[in-house]
VOGU-3710 file (C-alpha; in Angstrom, 3 decimals, decimal comma):
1> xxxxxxxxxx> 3,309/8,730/2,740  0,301/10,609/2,976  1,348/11,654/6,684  4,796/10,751/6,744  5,455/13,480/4,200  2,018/14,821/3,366  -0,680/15,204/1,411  1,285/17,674/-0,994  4,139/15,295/-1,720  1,930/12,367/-3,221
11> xxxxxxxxxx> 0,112/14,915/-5,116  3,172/16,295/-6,551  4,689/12,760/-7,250  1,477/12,417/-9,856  1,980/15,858/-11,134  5,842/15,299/-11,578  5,154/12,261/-13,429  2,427/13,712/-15,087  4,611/16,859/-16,675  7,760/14,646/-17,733
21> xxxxxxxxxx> 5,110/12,409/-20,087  2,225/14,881/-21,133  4,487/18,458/-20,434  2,930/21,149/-18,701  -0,912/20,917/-18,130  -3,461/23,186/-16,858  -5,268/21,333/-13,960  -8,301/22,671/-11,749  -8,152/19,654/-9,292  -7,214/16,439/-8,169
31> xxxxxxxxxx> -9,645/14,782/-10,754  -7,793/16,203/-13,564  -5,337/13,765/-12,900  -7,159/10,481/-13,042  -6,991/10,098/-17,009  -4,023/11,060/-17,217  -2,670/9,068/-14,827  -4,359/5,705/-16,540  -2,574/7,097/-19,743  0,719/6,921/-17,799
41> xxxxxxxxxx> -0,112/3,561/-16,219  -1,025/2,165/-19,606  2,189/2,982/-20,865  4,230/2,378/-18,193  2,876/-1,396/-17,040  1,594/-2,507/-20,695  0,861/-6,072/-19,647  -1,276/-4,759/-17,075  -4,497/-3,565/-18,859  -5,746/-0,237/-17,201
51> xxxxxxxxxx> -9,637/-0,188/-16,152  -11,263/3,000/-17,497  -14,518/1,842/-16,919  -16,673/3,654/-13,962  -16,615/1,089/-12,071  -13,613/0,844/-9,286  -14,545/-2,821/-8,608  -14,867/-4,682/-11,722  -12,764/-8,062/-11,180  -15,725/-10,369/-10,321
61> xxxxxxxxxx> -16,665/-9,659/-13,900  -13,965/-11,595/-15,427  -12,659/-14,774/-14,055  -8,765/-14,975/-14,137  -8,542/-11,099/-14,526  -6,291/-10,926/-11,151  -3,780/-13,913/-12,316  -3,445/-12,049/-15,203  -2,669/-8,604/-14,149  -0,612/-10,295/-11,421
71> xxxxxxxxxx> 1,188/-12,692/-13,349  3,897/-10,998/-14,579  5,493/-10,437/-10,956  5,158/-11,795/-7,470  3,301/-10,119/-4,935  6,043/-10,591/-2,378  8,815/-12,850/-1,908  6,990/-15,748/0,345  4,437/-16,756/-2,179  3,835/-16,738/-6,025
81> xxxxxxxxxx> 0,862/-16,361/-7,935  -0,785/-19,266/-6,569  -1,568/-17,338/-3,604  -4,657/-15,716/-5,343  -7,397/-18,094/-4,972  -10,703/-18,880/-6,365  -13,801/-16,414/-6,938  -16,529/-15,653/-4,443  -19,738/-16,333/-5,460  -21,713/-13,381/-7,330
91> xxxxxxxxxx> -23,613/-12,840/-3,892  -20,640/-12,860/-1,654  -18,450/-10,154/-4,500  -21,529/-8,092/-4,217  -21,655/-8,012/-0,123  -17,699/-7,620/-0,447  -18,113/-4,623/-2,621  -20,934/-2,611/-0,916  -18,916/-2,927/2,463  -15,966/-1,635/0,532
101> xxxxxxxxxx> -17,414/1,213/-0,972  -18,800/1,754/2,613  -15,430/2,115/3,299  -14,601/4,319/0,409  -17,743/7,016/1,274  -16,279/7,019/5,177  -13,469/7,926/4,018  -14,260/11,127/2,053  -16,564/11,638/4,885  -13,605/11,849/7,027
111> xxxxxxxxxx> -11,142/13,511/4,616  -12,393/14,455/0,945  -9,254/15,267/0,198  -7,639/11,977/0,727  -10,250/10,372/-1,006  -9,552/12,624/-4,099  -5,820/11,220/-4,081  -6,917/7,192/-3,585  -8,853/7,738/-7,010  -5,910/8,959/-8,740
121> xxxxxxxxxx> -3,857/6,512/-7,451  -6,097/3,476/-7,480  -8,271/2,833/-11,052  -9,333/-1,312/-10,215  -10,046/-3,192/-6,691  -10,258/-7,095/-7,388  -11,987/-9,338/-5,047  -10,842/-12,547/-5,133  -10,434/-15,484/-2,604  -6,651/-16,082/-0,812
131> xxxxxxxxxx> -4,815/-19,251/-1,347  -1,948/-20,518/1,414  1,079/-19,640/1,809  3,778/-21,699/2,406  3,181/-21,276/5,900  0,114/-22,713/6,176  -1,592/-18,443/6,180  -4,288/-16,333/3,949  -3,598/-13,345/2,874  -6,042/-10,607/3,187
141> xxxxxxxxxx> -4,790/-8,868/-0,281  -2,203/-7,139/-1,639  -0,508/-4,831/-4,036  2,509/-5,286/-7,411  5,013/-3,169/-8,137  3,822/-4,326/-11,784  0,041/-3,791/-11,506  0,460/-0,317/-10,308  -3,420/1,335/-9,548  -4,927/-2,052/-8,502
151> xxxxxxxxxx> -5,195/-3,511/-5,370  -6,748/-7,111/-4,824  -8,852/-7,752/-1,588  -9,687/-11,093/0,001  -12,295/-9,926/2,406  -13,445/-12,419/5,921  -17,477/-11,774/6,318  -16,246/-10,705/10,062  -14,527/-7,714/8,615  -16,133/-4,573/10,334
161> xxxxxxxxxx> -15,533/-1,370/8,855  -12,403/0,485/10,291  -11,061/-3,117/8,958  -11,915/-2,418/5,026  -10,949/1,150/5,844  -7,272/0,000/7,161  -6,931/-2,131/4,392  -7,788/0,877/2,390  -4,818/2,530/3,688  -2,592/-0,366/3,714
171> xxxxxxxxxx> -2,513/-0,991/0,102  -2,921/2,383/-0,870  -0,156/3,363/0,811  2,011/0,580/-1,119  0,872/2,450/-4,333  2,009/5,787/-2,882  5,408/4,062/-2,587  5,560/2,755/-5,645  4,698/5,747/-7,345  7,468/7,868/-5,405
181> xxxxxxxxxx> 10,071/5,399/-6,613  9,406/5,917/-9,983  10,159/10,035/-8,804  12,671/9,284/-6,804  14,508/5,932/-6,978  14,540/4,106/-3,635  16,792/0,935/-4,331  19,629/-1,209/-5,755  18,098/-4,080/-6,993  21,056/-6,259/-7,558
191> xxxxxxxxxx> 21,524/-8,119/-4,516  17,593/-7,858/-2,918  17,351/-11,608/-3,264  19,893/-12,143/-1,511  19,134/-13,531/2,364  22,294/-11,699/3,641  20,819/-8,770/2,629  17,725/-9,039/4,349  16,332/-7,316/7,292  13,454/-8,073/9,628
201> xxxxxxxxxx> 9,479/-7,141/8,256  7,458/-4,815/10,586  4,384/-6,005/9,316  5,501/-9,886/9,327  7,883/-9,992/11,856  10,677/-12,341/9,676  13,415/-11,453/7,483  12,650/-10,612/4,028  14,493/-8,184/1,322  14,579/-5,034/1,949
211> xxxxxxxxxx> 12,532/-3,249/-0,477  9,647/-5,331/1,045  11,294/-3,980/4,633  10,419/-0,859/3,597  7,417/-0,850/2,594  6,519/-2,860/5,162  7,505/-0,067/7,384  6,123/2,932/5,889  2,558/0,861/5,991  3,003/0,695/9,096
221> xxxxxxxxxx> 3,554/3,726/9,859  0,875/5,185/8,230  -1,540/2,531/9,345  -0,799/4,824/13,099  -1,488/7,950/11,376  -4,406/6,889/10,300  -5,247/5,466/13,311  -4,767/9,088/15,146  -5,666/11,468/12,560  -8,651/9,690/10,958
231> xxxxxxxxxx> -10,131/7,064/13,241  -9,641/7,869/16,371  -13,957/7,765/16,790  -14,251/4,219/15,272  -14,548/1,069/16,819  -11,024/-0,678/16,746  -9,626/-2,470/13,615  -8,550/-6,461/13,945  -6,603/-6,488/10,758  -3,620/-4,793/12,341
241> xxxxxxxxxx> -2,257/-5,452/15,094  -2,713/-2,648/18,341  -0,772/0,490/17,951  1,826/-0,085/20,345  2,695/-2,968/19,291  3,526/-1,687/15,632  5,558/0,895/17,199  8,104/-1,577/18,291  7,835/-3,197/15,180  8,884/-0,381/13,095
251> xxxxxxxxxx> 11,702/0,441/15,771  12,819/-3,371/15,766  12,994/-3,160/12,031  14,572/0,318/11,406  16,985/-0,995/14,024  17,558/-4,201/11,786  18,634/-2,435/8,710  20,923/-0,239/10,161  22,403/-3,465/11,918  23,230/-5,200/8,481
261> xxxxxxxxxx> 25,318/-3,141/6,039  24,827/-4,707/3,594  20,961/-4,314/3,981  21,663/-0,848/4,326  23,821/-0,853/1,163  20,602/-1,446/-1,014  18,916/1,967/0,239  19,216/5,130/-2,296  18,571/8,469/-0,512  15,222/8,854/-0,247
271> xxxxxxxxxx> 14,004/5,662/1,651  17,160/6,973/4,296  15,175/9,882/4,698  11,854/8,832/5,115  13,209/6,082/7,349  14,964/8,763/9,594  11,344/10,686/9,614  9,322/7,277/10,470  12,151/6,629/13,314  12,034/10,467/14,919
281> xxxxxxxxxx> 8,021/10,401/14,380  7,623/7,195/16,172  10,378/8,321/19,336  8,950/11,468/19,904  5,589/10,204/20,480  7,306/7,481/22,855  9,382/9,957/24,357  6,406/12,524/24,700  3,902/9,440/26,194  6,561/8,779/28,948
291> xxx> 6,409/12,401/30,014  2,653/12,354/30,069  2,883/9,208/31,894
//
């Protein structure tokens, strides 16, 4: 979202929500926002207890604090809550955290700006070890529609830095989407479950419903722009996979939904539209690498 669309758009998503619950404010800057975004979030997810302490990662302080603020919906449809795993030790939370505020500080290095937004968006990051999923995998973190402003980490001591600063961007950008829903309204949920209504995952390559498609997508997506706008000097990332290979995942998976009605039938207008600019972003730059080539 934050380059699909721009960085005005997520800012304006806040300050739209911010307006229709508080009215008309007076703000100087970005970090006007941040309180009054927890007071939204508090209201809005109340099972999901909002941290407005200072510190951005506070989980290892509480055992069972992800479960809890997870537990009230999956994080996707291939695993349940049982695919949040034990804690670290105190030592290994503490190495986790430093790398990740590493991250963090590289970021506003790179763009303050952006950096301004993930604080608004983002009040809690939870380290906490993955459990399996069905198929045998570990999951390097994720992201709840329902715990909206946290995002839960499960870090590998090989992870280099452009890795905690992808997964930065990959579950922030979830957040972005979830928060543009609430603006916009991106889905009928009726009939997600549903496997004939499925479509094929960029990130995971396998059918899955399609609000998961989506997202799926526009992280991907964005994980490129990042890529080319912000990281282009770094050493490579492992924790996605190479850049041209996620283009012709998001074209393979675009391509799906359009293929199945009734997958298609889910999507309100907005998701159509950022679809159609994902699509035209990632064909130009084919189209324009074949000239060049």
């Amino acid at each position: 979202m934050l380059f699909t669309f721009g960085k005005d758009t997520v800012v304006k998503n806040i300050a739209r929500i911010v307006v229709t619950r508080f009215g008309q404010r007076k703000l100087k800057s970005l970090s006007d926002f941040e309180p009054l975004m927890k007071d939204f979030l508090s209201a809005h997810q109340p099972n999901c207890p909002v941290n407005f302490e200072g510190n951005l990662i506070s989980a290892g302080k509480r055992e069972g604090f992800l479960n809890g603020s997870f537990k009230v919906s999956r994080i996707d449809d291939l695993f349940q809550e049982s695919i949040i795993g034990s804690m670290y030790t105190s030592s290994e939370i503490k190495s986790y955290a430093d790398k990740i505020y590493k991250a963090l500080d590289k970021i506003k290095d790179l763009d303050s700006e952006i950096a301004s937004i993930f604080k608004v968006y983002v009040n809690e990051i939870a380290i906490q070890k993955s459990g399996y999923t069905k198929d045998g995998k570990r999951s390097l973190g994720g992201t709840s529609s329902k715990s909206i402003g946290k995002i839960w980490f499960a870090p590998r001591h090989s992870f280099s830095l452009s890795d905690y600063i992808e997964l930065v961007a990959h579950e922030l950008t979830h957040n972005l989407i979830f928060v543009d829903e609430l603006n916009y309204g991106h889905f009928e949920y009726n009939n997600m479950g549903e496997e004939e209504y499925f479509a094929k995952s960029a990130i995971l390559n396998k059918n899955r419903p399609m609000d998961k498609v989506f997202h799926s997508i526009v992280v991907a997506a964005e994980i490129l722009q990042w890529r080319e706008n912000l990281l282009a000097n770094l050493p490579n990332a492992t924790v996605h996979p190479e850049s041209s290979k996620i283009r012709s995942s998001i074209l393979e998976s675009i391509k799906s939904i359009y293929a199945n009605p009734k997958a298609f039938s889910l999507m309100k207008d907005r998701p159509k539209v950022i679809l159609e600019r994902i699509h035209n972003m990632i064909t130009n730059r084919n189209n324009t690498r074949s000239l060049c080539s």
